[in-house]
Structure formats: structure tokens, C-alpha cells
N, C-alpha and C positions, 0 to 999 in steps of 0.2 A: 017397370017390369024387372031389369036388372036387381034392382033392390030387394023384390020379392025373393027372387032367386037367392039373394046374398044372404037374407034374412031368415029364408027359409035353411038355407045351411049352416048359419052359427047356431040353429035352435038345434039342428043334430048335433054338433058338435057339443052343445051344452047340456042339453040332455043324455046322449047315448057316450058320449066321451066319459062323462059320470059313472054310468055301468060299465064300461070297459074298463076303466081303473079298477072298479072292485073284484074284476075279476082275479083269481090268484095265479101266480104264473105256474102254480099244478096245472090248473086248470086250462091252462092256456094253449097248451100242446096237446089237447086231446079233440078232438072232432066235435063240434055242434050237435046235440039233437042224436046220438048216436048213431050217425048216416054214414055212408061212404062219402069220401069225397077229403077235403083239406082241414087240417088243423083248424080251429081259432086265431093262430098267431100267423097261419097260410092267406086264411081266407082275408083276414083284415090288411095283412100285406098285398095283395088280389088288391084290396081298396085303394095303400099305398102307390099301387103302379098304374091305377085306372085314374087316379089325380094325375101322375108326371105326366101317361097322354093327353089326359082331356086338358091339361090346361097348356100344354102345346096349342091343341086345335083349337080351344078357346080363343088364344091370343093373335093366333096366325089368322082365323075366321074374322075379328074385331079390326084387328089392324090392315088387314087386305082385300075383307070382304067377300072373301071365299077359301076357305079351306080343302085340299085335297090331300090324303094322306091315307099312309096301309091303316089295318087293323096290328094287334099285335097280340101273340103268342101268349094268351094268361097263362096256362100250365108253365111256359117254358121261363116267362119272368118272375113267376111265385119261387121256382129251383132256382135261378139264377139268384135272386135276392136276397136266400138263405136264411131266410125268416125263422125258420126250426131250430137254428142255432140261437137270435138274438133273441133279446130279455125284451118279456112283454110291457113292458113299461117303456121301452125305445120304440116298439112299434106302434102303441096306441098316439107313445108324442110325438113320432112322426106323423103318423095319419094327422092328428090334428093339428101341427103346421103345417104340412102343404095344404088341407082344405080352409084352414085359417085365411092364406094367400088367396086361393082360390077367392073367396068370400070377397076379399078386398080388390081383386080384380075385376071378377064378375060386375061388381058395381061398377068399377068405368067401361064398362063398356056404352058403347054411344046405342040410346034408341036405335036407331034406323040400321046397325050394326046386324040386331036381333033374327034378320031377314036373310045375313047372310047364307050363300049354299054352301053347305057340310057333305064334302064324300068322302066319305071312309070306308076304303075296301072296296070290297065290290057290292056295296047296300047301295039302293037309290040315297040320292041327294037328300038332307033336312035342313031345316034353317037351325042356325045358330041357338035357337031360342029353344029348339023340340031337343037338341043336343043337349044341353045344360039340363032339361025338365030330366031327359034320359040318366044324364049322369047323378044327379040325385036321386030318383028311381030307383037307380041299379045298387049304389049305394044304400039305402034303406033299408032293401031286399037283404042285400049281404049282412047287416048290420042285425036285422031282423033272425037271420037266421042265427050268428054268432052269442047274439043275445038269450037264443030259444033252452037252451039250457037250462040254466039259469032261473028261468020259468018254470022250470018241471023239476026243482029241489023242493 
């Protein structure tokens, strides 16, 4: 199962990392889909900061077999990151080494790990295993909408 996981995140990374390059860095700092809401180069950094947590609780959940830890402030770490300033070619290579790492992690983790309890915040408990499904989920979504542009030239 771990594998699937891993496998199933180098194929975003290889395919939607591919579109992300092509994006131009005009383009970069303007909003998806002409919605309210964050930049491209916000929203993917949003991705950037959902990797540094989740693979905290990835590894703290693997290695101790229960993780407990806050939620964290997306608006307040999108400002803090300052993504609006950096060149969209630093943040799509960042996004894709930390979830690189991730991938290569993810894999060891032990079967029987997968079960572990995940609380974050104040949400009920998940296993280790519905947390990762999540964080690629969430990721997709974002990826999806950053992408939607793009779609509609």
C-alpha cells in the first residue's frame, strides 16, 4: 500500500510538474480560473507548506505509531512564505522536491504503520493511511484548480 501511495505521487509529480513548468511566470502571479482567492504561485506554495506538515505527521505517525499535532494557519503560511515575490521556477522546484522526499518516504513506511492514529486539531482521529490518501487528494484539487486556466486559453 505504501507503494501505491509513492507511485501514485511521482505520477503527479510527472505529469502536473510538466504543466507547471510551462506555465509562464506572467502567468504565475495571477489567480486560477479568474476566482477570488490566491495567486498560482500562492496557491502551489499552499502545496509547498502542506508537504513541510504532512510529512512531519507522516513520519512522527510511522515512527511512534500515533501522531498528535495542531492544524496550521494556510492563509498565515501562504504570507509568511512570500511566495508573490519568488520566481515561479523556485517554487514549482520546490514543490517537487519536497513531494519527491515525501514519495521516498512514504515508501518505507512499515505495513502495519498504515493503521496508525492521526489527530490533527481538533478533527476526529484517522489512520495514517486515510491521512496520506487525504494529502494527495488535497493536492490534486489544488493542482487541478492552478492547472484550470490553462484549460480555458
Amino acid at each position: 500500500m505504501p507503494q501505491n501511495f509513492a507511485a501514485r505521487l511521482q505520477k503527479i509529480l510527472s505529469d502536473d510538474g510538466t504543466k507547471l513548468r510551462a506555465i509562464p511566470e506572467a502567468d504565475s502571479g495571477r489567480r486560477a480560473g479568474d476566482r477570488d482567492g490566491w495567486s498560482r504561485k500562492q496557491e502551489l506554495g499552499h502545496l509547498i507548506d502542506s508537504a513541510v506538515n504532512n510529512r512531519i505527521r507522516f513520519n512522527v505517525a510511522a515512527l511512534e505509531g500515533r501522531y498528535t499535532g495542531p492544524t496550521y494557519d494556510g492563509n498565515g503560511w501562504v504570507d509568511l512564505g512570500g511566495y508573490t515575490e519568488m520566481p515561479w521556477t523556485d517554487i514549482v522546484e520546490t514543490w517537487t522536491v519536497l513531494n519527491r522526499a515525501l514519495a521516498i518516504g512514504i515508501q518505507r513506511i512499515p505495513k502495519e504503520r498504515l493503521s496508525a492514529s492521526c489527530k490533527v486539531g481538533d478533527h476526529d482521529p484517522w489512520s495514517l493511511e486515510s491521512l496520506i490518501e487525504d494529502y494527495i487528494d488535497h493536492m490534486q484539487h489544488h493542482l487541478e484548480h492552478i492547472l484550470e486556466a490553462d484549460q480555458q486559453r
